[in-house]
C-alpha positions in Angstrom: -28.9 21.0 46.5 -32.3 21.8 46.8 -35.8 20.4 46.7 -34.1 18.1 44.2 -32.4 20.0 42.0 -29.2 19.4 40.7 -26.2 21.4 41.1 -24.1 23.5 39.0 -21.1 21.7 40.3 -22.9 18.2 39.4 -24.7 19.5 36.2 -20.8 20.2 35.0 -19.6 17.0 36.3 -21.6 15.1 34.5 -21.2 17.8 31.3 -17.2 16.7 32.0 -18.2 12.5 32.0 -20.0 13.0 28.6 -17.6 15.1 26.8 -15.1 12.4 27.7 -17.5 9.5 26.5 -17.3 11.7 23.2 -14.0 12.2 23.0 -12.9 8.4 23.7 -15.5 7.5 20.6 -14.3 10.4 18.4 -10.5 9.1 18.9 -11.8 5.8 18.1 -13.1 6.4 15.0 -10.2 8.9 13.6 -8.1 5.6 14.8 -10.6 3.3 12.3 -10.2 6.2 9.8 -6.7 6.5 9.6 -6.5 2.7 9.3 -8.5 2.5 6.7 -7.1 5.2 4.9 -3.3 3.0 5.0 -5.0 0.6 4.1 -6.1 2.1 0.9 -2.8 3.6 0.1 -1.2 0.4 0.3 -3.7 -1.0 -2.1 -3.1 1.6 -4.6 0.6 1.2 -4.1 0.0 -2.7 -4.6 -2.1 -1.7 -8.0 0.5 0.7 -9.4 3.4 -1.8 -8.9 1.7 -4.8 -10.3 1.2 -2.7 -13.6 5.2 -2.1 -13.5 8.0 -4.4 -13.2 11.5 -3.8 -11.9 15.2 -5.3 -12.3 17.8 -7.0 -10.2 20.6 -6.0 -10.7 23.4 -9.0 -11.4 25.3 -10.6 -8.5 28.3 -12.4 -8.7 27.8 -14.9 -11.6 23.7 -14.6 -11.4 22.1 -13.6 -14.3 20.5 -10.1 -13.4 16.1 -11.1 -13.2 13.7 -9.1 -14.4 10.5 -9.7 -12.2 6.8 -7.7 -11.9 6.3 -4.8 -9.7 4.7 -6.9 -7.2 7.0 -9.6 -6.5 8.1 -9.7 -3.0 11.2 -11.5 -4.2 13.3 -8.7 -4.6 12.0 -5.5 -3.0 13.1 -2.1 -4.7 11.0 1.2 -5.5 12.8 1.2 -8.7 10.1 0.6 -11.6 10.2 0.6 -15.2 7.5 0.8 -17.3 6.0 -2.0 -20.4 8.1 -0.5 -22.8 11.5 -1.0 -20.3 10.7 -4.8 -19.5 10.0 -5.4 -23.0 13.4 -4.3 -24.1 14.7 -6.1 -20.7 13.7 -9.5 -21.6 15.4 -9.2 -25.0 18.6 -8.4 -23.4 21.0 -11.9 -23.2 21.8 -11.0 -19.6 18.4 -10.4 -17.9 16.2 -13.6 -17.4 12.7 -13.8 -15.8 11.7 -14.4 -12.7 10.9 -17.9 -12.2 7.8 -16.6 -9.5 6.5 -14.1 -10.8 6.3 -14.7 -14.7 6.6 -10.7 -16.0 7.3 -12.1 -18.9 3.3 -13.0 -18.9 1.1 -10.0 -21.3 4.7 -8.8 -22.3 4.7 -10.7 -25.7 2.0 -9.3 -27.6 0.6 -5.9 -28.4 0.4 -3.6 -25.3 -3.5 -3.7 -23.6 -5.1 -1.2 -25.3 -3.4 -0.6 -28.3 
């Protein structure tokens, strides 16, 4: 090093300290974009089931339940659609869930008809 310049070797060194500065902060913020992007698919998810509703199946001498998409009562990927529940709730074996209410907007005409 001369007359106060800075070396090559230095000059790279501190080239190496940034990138790595940049790197830590671009990790970061695929991190936060990842997050937020789960975050949003689990929304969606939590959307799409609360328009849908599924069935539990009978146990023993339980009456099988019908409950909304949403309920976290009985967990099962299983959906059916409006039509489905309607023609659920009429059967004599199926009752509502007592938490969830599907049988709420299920009685009259379907939203948008």
């Amino acid at each position: 090093m001369t007359g106060g310049d800075i070396s090559d070797l230095d000059k790279n060194r501190a080239l190496v300290a940034w990138l790595r500065y940049q790197l830590r902060h671009a990790e970061q913020r695929v991190r936060e974009l990842e997050h937020a992007e789960e975050t949003e698919h689990r929304r969606r998810q939590r959307a799409r089931a609360e328009q849908l509703w599924k069935i539990q199946p009978r146990r023993s001498a339980e009456t099988a339940l019908l409950h909304r998409g949403g309920c976290g009562l009985y967990t099962s990927r299983a959906f059916i659609d409006r039509e489905a529940a309607v023609n659920a709730l009429a059967e004599p074996g199926i009752a509502p869930c007592d938490v969830c209410a599907p049988e709420t907007g299920l009685t009259g005409p379907e939203p948008g008809a």
